[in-house]
C-alpha positions, -999 to 999 in steps of 0.1 A, spaced: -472 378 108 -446 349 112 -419 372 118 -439 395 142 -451 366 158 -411 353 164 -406 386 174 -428 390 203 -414 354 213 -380 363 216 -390 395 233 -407 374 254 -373 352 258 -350 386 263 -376 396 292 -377 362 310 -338 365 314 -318 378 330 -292 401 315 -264 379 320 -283 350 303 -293 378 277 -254 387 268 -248 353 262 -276 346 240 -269 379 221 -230 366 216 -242 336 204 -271 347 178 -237 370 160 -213 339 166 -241 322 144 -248 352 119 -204 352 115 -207 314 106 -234 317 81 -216 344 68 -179 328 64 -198 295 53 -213 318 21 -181 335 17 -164 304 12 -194 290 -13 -188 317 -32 -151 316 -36 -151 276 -45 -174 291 -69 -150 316 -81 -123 294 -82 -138 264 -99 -151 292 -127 -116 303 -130 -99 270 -131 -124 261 -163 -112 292 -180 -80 286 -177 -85 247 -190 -106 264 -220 -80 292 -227 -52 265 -225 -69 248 -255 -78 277 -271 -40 279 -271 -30 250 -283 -57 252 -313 -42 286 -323 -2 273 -322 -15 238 -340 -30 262 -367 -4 288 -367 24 258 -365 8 247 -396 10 278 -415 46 283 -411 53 251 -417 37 258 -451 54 291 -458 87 275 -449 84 246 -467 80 262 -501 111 286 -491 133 257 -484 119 239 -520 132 273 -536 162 269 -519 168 234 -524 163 241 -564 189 270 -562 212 249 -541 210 219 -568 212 244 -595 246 261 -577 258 223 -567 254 209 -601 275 243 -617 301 237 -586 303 203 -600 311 206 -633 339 234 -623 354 208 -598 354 180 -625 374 207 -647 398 215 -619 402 181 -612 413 170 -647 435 200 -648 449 189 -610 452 154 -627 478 168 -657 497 187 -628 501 158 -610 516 139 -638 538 166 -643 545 171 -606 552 133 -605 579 131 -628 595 162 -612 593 148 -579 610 116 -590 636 137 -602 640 159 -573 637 135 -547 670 119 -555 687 149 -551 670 152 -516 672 117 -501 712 125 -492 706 158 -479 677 142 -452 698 112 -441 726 139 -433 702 157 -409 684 126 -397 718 109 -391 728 145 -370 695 146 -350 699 109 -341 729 115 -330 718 144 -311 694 124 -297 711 97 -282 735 124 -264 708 137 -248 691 105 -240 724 93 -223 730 127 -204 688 119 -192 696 83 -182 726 91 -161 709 120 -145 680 94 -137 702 70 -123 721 95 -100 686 108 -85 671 73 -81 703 65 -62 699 92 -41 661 92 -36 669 54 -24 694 60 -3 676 87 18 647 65 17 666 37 39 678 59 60 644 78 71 629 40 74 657 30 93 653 60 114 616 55 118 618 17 124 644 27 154 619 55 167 589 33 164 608 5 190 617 31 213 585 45 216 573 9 221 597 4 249 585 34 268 553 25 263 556 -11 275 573 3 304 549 26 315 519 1 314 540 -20 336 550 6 361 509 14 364 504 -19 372 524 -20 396 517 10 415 480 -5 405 479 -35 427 504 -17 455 474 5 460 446 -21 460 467 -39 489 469 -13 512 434 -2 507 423 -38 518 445 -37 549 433 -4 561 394 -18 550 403 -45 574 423 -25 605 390 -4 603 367 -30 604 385 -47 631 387 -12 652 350 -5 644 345 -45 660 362 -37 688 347 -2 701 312 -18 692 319 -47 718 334 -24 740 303 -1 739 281 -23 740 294 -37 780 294 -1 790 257 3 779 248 -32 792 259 -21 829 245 12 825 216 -4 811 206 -26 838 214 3 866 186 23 847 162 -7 841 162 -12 881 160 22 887 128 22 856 112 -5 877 111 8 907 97 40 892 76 17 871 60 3 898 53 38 913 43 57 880 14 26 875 3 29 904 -3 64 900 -11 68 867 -22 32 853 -46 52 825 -12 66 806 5 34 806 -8 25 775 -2 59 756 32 59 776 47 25 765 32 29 730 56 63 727 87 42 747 86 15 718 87 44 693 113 65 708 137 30 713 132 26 676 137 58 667 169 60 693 180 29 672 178 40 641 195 73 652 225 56 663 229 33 636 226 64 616 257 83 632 276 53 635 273 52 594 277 84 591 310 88 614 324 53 590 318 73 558 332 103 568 364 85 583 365 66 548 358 98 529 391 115 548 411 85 544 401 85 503 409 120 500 444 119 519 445 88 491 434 107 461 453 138 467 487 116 472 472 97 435 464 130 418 503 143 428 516 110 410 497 109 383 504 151 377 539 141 381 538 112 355 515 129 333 542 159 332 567 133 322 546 116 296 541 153 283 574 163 278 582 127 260 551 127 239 566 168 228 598 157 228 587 125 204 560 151 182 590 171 176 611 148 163 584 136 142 578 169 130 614 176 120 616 140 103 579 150 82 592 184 73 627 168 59 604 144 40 583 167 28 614 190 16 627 157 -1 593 154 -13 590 187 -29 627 187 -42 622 154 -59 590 170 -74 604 196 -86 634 180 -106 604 159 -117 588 193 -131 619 208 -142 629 171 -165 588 174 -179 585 207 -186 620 196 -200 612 170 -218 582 183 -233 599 215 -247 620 196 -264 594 171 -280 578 210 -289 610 219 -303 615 183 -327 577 189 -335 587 226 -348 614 218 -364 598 187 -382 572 208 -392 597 235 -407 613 205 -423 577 198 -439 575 233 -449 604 235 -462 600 200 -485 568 215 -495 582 248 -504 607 226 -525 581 203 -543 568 240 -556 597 257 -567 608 226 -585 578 230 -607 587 269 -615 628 253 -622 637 262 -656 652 232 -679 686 246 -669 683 245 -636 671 213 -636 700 199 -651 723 219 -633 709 226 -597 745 244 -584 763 270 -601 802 267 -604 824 277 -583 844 314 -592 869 308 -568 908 299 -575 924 266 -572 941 283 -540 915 302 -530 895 265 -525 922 251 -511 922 282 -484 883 277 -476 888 244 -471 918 243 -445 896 273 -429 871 247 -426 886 221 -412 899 242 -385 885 239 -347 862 267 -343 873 289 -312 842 303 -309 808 286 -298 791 304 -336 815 289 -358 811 255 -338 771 260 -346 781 269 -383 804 237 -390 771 212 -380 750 229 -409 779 221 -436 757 201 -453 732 226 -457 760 244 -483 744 235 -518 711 242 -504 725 282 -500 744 277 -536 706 270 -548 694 302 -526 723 323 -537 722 314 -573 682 318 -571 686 354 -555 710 363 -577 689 358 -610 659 380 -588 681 407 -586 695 401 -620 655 399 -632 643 430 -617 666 453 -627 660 444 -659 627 445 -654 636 484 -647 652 486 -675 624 475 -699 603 496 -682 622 529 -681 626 522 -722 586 514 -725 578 546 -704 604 563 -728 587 547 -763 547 553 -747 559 591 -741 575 596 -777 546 579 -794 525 598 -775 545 631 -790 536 618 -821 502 610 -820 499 648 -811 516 658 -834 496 637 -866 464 649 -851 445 682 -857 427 699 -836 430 738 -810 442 721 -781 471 704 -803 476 735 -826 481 757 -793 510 742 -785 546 734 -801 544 708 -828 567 682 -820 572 664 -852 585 703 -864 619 697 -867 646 733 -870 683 726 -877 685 691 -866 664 702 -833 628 690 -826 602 700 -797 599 664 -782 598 665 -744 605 634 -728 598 624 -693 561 634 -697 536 612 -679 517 593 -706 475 604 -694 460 599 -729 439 570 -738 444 567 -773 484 557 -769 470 528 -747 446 519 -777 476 523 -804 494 497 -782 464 474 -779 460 474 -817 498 468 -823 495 439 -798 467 423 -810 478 426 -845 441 442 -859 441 459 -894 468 468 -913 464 505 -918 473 509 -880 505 493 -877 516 509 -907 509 542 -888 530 526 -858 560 517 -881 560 551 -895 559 567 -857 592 545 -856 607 558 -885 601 593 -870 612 580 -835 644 567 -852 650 599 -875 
């Protein structure tokens, strides 16, 4: 009933006005509707968004619970690990440790040993290191006496082309302060010459402008009083006839003297400016072609002077750059050569080291006897010795007679080579006669045994007028040759190596 009721008002309303009144009333009953409808709109999204941010708060501790929990676990699971490990680590550590403690009391023998045999040996060293210390100082102090004179010679230099580019500067600097000073002055000069005649022609125009005005000024006062006495008379006529515009008549007289006034005074100040504005151009035009004419001048000095200064930069900078690059050139110099000490003192290092181990593999004879003797003649010494002492012709042999020192250190290296060589053939030898012996006891082996693979072949123990089927040179495959040998070796029972010495007694026969 409410609602019908409110109905049949605003129907009432809608038919009391008029349509405009009704269009606006309509637009702003859905204005109304669209503000309600934004304002819930944006209720409900604060409500959205306040929902959503306490998820996110709830989910974010959720989250933290889980990795607190889950943190915890592993720690658990790795802690026990890293227990097992640390017992396997102690148990590893403490076997490392006793096999350390071993090496090191063998280490500590080898030392004593190595100590003794370094005493030894390093008396026998001591001269052959002052020879080459005593030859690289002296190679030293060449060089440092070739680097000092060459130092001297290009500080000389870079001195005496440094007084002559300041003396050269110094001289340029007063001459451009001449010119300078000179200029200044001739501005002033042309300066105050030109403020003097513009106060005299200020003052011949002032006095002309004086002159015409008084002259003027009679002309209009005659011409003036003609007119006034001619103005009276018509005055006198014109109020008698029309005494009504009088009034309006002299009220428009006052205005147009004023106005005639201020017109004149007007052209008069306009015919002074523009005589002044010709006379300042005539002026500035005469000033500009001076000033062109100077600032030509100045140009070509100021090029003239940049060019000279260039040239003098560039020559300082070539100066420059040469000095920095003999600087380069005596670094990268100098610190090739402190490369090439550090190389060779670690070579020298190497090589003492390589000296303190062969010294413990020296045999007792070597030891007592280090160099071998000579094989040569009395004469034939004699003849290697003038050949020595010879001057070298060629720059090798020169490089050869600064090592002399180095020749019982190559007796050493010969003699030591020598006994390698000697060694391994041997050592061919031995093993030509043991492939030789392994084959033949191998023939015999065969030849004791019994079975269809042996009995298939030749016997080689069979022996027919002095000849036997032994083949040497066979390659040796079977396994029980490499036990016979092990037995023999180890010396194991006796019943095997009296089979051995009767495979010799065959061997032999």
């Amino acid at each position: 009933m409410a609602k019908k009721k409110s109905g049949k008002k605003k129907g009432g309303k809608l038919s009391k006005m008029s349509e405009e009144e009704q269009i606006l009333y309509l637009e702003q009953k859905a204005l109304a509707e669209e503000e309600m409808r934004k304002k819930k709109e944006d209720m409900l999204l604060q409500f959205l968004k306040d929902k959503l941010s306490k998820e996110e708060k709830s989910s974010k501790v959720n989250m933290n619970k889980l990795n607190q929990q889950w943190r915890h676990i592993m720690r658990e699971a790795k802690s026990k690990e890293l227990r097992k490990d640390i017992e396997i680590l102690s148990q590893t550590f403490e076997r490392v440790v006793d096999r350390k403690d071993s090496v090191i009391k063998a280490l500590a023998k080898d030392t004593e040993e190595a100590e003794e045999q370094y005493n030894m040996a390093l008396r026998s060293h001591l001269g052959n290191v002052d020879n080459l210390v005593d030859h690289h100082r002296r190679r030293l102090d060449t060089l440092k006496g070739e680097y000092v004179e060459e130092l001297t010679t290009v500080k000389t230099e870079f001195e005496d082309e440094r007084q002559l580019i300041n003396q050269c500067h110094k001289h340029e600097m007063q001459h451009l302060q001449d010119v300078i000073f000179a200029m200044e002055q001739n501005h002033q000069e042309k300066e105050s010459d030109a403020r003097q005649e513009f106060q005299s022609m200020r003052d011949e125009i002032k006095n002309k402008n004086l002159e015409e005005k008084h002259a003027l000024r009679i002309q209009l006062e005659g011409t003036v009083e003609s007119l006034w006495k001619q103005f009276q008379s018509a005055l006198k006529n014109y109020n008698e006839t029309t005494e009504e515009r009088k009034i309006a008549f002299e009220n428009l007289k006052s205005k147009d003297e004023k106005s005639a006034k201020e017109i004149e005074t007007q052209m008069r100040k306009l015919q002074r400016i523009q005589d002044t504005i010709g006379q300042l151009k005539a002026k500035m035009q005469q000033n500009t072609r001076e000033c062109e004419e100077r600032n030509k001048q100045l140009r070509e000095e100021r090029e003239h002077v940049q060019k000279h200064f260039q040239q003098l930069k560039s020559e300082m900078n070539q100066a420059r750059e040469r000095e920095r690059s003999q600087l380069t050139t005596l670094t990268l110099q100098s610190n090739a050569a402190i490369k090439k000490l550090k190389q060779v003192q670690s070579k020298g290092e190497l090589i003492l080291r390589l000296a303190e181990m062969c010294r413990k593999l020296e045999t007792e004879e070597e030891k007592v006897l280090p160099f071998y003797a000579s094989s040569l003649s009395q004469e034939e010494q004699e003849d290697v010795e003038a050949a020595v002492m010879e001057t070298p012709s060629e720059p090798l042999a020169g490089i050869m007679h600064e090592y002399t020192s180095l020749e019982n250190f190559w007796k050493r290296h010969n003699k030591v080579l020598l006994d390698k060589l000697a060694l391994d053939k041997e050592r061919q030898i031995l093993t030509q006669e043991n492939q030789q012996l392994r084959h033949v006891l191998k023939q015999y082996l065969d030849g004791i045994s019994v079975n269809d693979e042996i009995l298939s072949q030749h016997n080689p123990l069979f022996v027919v007028n002095h000849k036997t089927n032994v083949k040497f040179a066979v390659p040796i495959m079977d396994s029980r040759v490499h036990q016979v040998n092990k037995l023999h070796l180890l010396k194991e029972g006796t019943k095997k190596s009296g089979d051995v010495s009767q495979s010799q007694y065959w061997i032999h026969g």
